[in-house]
FINUDREN-838418 format. One record per atom (N, C-alpha, C, CB): residue in one letter; y, x, z. Coordinates in steps of 0.2 Angstrom, whole numbers, plus 5000, padded with zeros to 4 digits. Glycine has a CB too. Example, Ala and Ser with C-alpha at 12.3 -4.5 7.8 and 13.67 -1.06 7.14 Angstrom:
2
A497250665039A497850625039A498450665039A497850575045S498950645035S499550685036S500050645039S499750705029
//
This chain:
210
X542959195244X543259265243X542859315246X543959265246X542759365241X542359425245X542759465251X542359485239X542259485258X542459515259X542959575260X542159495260X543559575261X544059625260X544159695265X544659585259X543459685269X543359755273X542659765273X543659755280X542459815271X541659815272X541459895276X541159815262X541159895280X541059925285X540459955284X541259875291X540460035284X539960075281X539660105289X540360135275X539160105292X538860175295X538160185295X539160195302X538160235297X537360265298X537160255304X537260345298X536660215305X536360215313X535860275313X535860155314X535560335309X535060365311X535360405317X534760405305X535860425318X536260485322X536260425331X537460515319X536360365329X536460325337X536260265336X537160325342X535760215336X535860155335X535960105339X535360145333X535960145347X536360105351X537060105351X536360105357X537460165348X538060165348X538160135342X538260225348X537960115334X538060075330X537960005333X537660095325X537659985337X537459925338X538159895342X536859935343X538459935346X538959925351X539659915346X538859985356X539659965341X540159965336X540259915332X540059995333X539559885331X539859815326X539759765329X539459785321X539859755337X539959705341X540759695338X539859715350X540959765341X541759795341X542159755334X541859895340X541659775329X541859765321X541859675319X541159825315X541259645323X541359565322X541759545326X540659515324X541859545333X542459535336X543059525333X542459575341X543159595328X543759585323X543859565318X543859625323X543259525315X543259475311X543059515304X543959445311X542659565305X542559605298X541759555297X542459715298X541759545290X541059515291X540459525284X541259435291X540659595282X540259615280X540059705281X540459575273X539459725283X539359795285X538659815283X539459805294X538759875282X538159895278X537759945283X538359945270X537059945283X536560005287X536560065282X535559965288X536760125281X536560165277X536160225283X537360195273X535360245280X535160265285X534660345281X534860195289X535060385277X534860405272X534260485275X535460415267X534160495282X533760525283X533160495288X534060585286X533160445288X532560415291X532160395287X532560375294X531360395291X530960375288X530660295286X530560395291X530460275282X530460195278X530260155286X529760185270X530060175289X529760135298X530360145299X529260175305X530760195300X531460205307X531960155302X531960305309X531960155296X532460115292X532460035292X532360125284X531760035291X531659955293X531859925300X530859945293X531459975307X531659955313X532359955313X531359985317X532859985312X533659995313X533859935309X534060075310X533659925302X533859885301X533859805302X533659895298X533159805303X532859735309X533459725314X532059755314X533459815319X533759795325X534359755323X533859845330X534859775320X535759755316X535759705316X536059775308X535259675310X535159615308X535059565313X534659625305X534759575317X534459535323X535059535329X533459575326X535459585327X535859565334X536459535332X536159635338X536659535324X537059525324X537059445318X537459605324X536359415321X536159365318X536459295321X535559365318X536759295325X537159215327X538059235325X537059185338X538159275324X538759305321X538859305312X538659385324X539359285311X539559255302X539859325299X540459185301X538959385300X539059445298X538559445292X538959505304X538759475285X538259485279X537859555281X538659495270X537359575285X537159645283X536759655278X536859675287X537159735274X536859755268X536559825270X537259755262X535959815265X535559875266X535459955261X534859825266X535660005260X535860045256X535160065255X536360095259X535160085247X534460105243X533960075244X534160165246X533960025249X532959995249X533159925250X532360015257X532759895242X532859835241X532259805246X532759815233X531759845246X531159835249X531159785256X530859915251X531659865259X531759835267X532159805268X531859875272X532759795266X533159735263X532859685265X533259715257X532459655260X532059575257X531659595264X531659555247X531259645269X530759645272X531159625278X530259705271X531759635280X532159625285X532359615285X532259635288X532459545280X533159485281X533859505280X533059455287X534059545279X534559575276X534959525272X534359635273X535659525272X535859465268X536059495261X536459405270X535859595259X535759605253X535659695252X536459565249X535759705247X535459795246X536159815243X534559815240X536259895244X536759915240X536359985235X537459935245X536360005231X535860035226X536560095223X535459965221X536360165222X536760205219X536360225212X536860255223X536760245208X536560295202X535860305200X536860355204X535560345206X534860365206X534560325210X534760425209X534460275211X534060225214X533660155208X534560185219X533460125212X532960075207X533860025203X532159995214X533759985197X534259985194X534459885198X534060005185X534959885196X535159825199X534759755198X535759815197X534359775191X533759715191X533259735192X533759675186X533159785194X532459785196X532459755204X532059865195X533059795207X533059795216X533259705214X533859855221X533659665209X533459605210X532959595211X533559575206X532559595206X531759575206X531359565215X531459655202X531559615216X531359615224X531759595228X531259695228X532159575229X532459565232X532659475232X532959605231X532859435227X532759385225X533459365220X532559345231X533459295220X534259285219X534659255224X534359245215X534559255229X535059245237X535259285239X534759225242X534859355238X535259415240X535759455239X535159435240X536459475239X536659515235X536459575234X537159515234X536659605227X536559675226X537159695224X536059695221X537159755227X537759785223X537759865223X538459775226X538159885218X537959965215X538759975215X537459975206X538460065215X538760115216X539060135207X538260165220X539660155206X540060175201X540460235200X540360135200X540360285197X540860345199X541060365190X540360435206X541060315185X541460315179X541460255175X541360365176X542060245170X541960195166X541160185162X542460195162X540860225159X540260215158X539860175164X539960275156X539760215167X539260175173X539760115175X539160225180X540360115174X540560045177X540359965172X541360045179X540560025166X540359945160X539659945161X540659975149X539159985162X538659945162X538259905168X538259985161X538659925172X538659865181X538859795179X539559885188X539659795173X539659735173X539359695170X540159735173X538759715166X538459685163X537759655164X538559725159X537859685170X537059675175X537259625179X536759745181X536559595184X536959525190X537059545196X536459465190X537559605196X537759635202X538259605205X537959705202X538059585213X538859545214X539259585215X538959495221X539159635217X539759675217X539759745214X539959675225X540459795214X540159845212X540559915215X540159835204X540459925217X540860015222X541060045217X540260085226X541660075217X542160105212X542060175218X543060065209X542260235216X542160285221X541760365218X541760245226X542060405224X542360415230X543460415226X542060505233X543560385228X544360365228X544560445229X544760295235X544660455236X544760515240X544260565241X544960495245X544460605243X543860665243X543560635253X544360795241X542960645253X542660615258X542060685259X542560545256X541960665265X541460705270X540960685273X541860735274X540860615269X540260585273X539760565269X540360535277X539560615265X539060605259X538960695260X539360565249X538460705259X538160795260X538460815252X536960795261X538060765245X538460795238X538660755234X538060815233X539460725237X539760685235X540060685228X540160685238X540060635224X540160625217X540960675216X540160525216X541260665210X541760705208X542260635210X541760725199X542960635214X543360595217X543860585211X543560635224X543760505209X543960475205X544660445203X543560445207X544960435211X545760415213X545760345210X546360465209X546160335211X546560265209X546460225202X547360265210X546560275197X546560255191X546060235189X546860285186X545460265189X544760205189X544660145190X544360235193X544960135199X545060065201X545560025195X545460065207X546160055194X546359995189X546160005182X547259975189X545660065180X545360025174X544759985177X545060075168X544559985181X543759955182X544059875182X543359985191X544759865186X545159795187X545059765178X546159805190X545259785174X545359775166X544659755164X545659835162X544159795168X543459785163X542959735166X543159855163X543159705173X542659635173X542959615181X541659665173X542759565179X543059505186X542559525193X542959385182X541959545192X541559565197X542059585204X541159625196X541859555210X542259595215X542059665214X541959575223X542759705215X542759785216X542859815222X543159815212X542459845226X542359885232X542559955233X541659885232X543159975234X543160055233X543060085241X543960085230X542860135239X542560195244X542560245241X541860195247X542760295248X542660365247X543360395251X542660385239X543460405259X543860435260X544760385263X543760475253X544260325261X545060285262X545160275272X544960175256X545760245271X545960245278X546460195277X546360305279X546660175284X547160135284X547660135281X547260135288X548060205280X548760235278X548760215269X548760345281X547860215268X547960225261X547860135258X547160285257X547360105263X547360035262X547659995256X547760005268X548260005258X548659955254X548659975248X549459945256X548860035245X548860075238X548060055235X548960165240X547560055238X546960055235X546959975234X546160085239X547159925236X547059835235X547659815230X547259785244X548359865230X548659845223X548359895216X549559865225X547959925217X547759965213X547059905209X547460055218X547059855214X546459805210X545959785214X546159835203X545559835220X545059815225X544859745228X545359855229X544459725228X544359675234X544359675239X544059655233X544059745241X543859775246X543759845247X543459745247X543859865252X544059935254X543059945258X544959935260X542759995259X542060015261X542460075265X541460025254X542360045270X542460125277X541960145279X542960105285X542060205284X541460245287X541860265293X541260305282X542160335291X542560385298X543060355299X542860455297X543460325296X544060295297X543960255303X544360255291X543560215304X543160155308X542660205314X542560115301X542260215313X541760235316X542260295320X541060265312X542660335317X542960375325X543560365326X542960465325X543760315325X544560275328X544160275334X544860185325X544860285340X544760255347X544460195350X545260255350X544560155347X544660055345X544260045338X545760045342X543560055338X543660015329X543759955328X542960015325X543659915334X544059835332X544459825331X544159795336X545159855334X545859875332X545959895324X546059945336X545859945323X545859985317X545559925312X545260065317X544959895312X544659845307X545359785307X543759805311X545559775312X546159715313X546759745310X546459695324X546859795308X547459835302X547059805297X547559935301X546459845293X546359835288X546459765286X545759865288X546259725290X546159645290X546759615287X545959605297X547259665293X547959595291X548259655284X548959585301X548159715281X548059745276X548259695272X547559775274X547459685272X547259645265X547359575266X546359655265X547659555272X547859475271X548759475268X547859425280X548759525268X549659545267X549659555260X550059615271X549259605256X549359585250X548959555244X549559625250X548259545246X547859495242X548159445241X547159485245X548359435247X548959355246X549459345241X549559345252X549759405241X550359405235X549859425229X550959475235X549459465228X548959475224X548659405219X548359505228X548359375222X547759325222X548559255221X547159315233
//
């Protein structure tokens, strides 16, 4: 089953402080988290990357790598996540291999019918909600995308953009596999805590779901 919490941040702003955070975030059993590191340079991306990777390598954590299939597959990453304007889901295959996953970014039914047709394991429906952690965030999509995206392919579906705990449940009956946090997570008091909601969330209703 696909991960049903996938855990978004940026290490460029603190990488010891991210580091420390996904101790917090495995401890709580989330086991899939992405490096997104969109102002650094292809060195500082690689090394951050590496570091994650490498700490959090005796731990049953997937880390995925945002935009770079490159540094991905260069630093063992267990896959890349690719938007809109990035290399296309088979090419970042290409580089990457078939062990890795890929998965892309969707913000309409066009772009989604053509995700599902590619060998993306997964695919990001989004921004759901209006969010603040993208500088030029796509047009905020809401719920009903999610349950057309449900009707249009069996692919795990990833939503992001803006979600929260409070919203959780509504986005997983709406069709989700998984929910992709950022702020919700990263500035909770507790992000172990806060991940341990999302968790029993999604063990509460995937269940009835599934």
């Amino acid at each position: 089953m696909f991960p049903s919490l996938y855990a978004i941040f940026d290490v460029t702003a603190g990488g010891e402080q991210s580091l420390s955070v996904s101790d917090a975030l495995a401890d709580a059993g989330v086991q899939l988290m992405q490096l997104r590191a969109k102002h650094s340079s292809s060195r500082l991306t690689y090394e951050q990357s590496r570091s994650l990777i490498q700490h959090l390598e005796s731990r049953s954590v997937r880390v995925i790598v945002n935009d770079r299939p490159d540094i991905a597959s260069l630093a063992g990453a267990a896959g890349v996540h690719v938007g809109q304007d990035d290399l296309s889901v088979e090419d970042a295959r290409k580089i990457c291999g078939a062990n890795l996953w890929v998965g892309v970014s969707t913000h309409n039914l066009e772009q989604l019918r053509v995700a599902a047709r590619t060998s993306a394991d997964y695919i990001a429906v989004g921004p759901v909600f209006p969010t603040a952690t993208k500088e030029n965030p796509d047009p905020v999509v809401g719920v009903e995308l999610l349950r057309a995206a449900r009707a249009l392919t069996e692919k795990p579906l990833v939503a992001i953009g803006g979600i929260t705990v409070e919203s959780a449940e509504q986005i997983f009956r709406a069709g989700a596999d998984s929910v992709a946090v950022i702020r919700d997570l990263s500035e909770a008091p507790d992000p172990g805590q806060r991940a341990r909601e999302y968790l029993r969330i999604a063990e509460r209703v995937l269940g009835v779901r599934n």
